[in-house]
N, C-alpha and C positions, 0 to 999 in steps of 0.2 A: 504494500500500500504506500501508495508517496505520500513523501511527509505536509504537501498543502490539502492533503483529504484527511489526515488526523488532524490537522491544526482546526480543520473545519468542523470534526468533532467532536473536538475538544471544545469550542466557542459555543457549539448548542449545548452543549450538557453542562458546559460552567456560565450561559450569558456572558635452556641448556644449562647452566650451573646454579643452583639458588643463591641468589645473594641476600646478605643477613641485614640488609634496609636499605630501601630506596634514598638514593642519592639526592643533593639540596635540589628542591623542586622549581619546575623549570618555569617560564609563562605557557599559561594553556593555547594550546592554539583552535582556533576557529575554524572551521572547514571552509572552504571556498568552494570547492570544488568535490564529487564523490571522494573519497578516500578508501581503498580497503582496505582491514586493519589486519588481514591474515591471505598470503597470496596463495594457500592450496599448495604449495611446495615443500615449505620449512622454515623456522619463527623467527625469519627477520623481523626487527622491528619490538619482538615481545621479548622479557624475561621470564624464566620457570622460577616457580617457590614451592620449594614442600618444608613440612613440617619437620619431617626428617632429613635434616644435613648429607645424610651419608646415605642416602637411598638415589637410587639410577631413576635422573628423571625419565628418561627415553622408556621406564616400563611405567609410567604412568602414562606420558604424552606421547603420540606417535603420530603419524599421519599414515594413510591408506587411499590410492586412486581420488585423491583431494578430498580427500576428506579427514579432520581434523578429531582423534579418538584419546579419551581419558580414561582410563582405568579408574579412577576415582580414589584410590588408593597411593601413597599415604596422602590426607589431607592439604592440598594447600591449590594457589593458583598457578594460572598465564599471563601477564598483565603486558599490557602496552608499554613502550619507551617512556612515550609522549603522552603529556595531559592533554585531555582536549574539554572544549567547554561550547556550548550552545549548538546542539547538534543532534540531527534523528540516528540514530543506533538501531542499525537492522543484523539478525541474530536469528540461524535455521538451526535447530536442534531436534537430535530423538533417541528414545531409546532403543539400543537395539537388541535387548535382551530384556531384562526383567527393569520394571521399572524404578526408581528410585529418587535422590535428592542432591541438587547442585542449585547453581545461580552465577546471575551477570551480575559482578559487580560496579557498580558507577560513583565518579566522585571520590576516588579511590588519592588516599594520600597518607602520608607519613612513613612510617617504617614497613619492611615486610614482615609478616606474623599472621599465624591464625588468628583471629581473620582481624583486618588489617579495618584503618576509617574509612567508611565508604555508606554509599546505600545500596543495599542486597535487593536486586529485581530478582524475586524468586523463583528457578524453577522446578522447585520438587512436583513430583508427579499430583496431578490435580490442586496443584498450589501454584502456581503459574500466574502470574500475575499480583502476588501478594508482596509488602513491601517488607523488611527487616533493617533498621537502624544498627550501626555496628561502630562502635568504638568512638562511641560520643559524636555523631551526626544526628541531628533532628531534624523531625518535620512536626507541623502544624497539626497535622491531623491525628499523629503519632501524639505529639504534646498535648495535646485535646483531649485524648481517648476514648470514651465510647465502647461501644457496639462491636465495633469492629479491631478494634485495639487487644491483641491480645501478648502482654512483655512487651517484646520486642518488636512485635509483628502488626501488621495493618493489614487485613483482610480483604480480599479484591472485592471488587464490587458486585462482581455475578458470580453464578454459577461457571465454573470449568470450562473454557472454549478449547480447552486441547484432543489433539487428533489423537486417534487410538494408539496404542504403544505399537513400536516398530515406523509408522508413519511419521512425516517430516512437519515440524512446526516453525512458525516465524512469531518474534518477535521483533517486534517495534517500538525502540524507546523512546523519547522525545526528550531530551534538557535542552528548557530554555531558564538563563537567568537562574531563578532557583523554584522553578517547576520541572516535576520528573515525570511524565507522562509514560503508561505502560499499556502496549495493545496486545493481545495473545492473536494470531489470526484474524485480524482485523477485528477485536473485538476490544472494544474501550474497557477495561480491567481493572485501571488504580491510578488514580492523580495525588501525587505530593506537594504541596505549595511550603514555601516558606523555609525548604530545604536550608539547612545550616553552611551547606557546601555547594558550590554554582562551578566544580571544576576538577578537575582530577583523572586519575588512568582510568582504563577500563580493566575488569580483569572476570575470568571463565574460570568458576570452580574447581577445583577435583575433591568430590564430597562424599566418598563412598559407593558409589556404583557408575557402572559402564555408560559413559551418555560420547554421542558423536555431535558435532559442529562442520557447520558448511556457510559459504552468504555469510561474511563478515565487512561488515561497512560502515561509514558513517557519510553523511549528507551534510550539505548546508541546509539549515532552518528556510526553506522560502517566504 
């Protein structure tokens, strides 16, 4: 879905080796132009973290016929070089086995560590589109709580849009400024306002079970 048809409804419904911390943070940059943020080949561009030092990332992260494969095991992520800031964040995922629990994370800053600052766009299986604040990032709505506030977590807004397990899903993120907008399959899912963080890496789980990645991009805002 391009991102001037989420923005539209968005407007009706509101009126290789792990390194032990991200280096001094850089200015975010702005897309101008598509950017992919994973070429299908090998992870120029990103850093590995796992949780364990001394474990082979290449058995957690691998690639296959472009497509981009995580073991899930031990704990940690992929993250970007580069911070970026005001941008749609497109993201194809599925399981291809048994189903399980990961996440994109955005807004992503400071040291690497399970799990690092950022805000977790969820994707455990039927939970897709739920938010998770992580190492003192907040939102408005998270700050508010309610109904839908559960800890940590912010409960999407519908029922489950994801496709059956083995089948391929998109996600669609939207940061503008310090709104986080999340679509599962073109389905509007969870708006964050007021976000504490407006910039930072991206970064793709490994959170205990097999999930694959394809379609990594980011957009300019139109």
């Amino acid at each position: 879905m391009r991102t001037a048809t989420i923005i539209t409804v968005l407007l009706g419904v509101t009126s290789f080796m792990p390194s032990p911390a991200v280096a001094a943070e850089s200015a975010p940059v702005v897309p101008q132009e598509k950017i992919v943020l994973w070429n299908g080949a090998d992870f120029a561009g990103w850093k590995l973290f796992l949780s364990d030092a001394a474990a082979d990332v290449a058995q957690t992260w691998s690639i296959d016929k472009g497509v981009l494969r995580c073991a899930g095991r031990p704990r940690g992520y992929m993250r970007t070089e580069t911070p970026y800031a005001d941008y749609h964040l497109h993201v194809e995922w599925r399981w291809p086995g048994k189903p399980g629990n990961n996440g994109v994370l955005v807004h992503m800053t400071g040291d690497d560590k399970v799990w690092p600052k950022s805000l977790e766009c969820q994707l455990h299986s039927g939970n897709a589109g739920d938010f998770w604040v992580i190492g003192g990032v907040e939102t408005a709505e998270h700050a508010k709580g309610g109904s839908r506030v559960k800890g940590r977590r912010t409960i999407k807004l519908h029922d489950s849009s994801e496709k059956p397990i083995g089948q391929w899903n998109a996600y669609d993120i939207i940061c503008k400024d310090d709104w986080v907008v999340v679509m599962v399959n073109g389905v509007l899912q969870n708006v964050a306002t007021g976000c504490s963080e407006k910039a930072g890496k991206i970064c793709l789980q490994s959170e205990g079970a097999l999930i694959e990645y394809r379609n990594l991009y980011i957009e300019p805002l139109e």
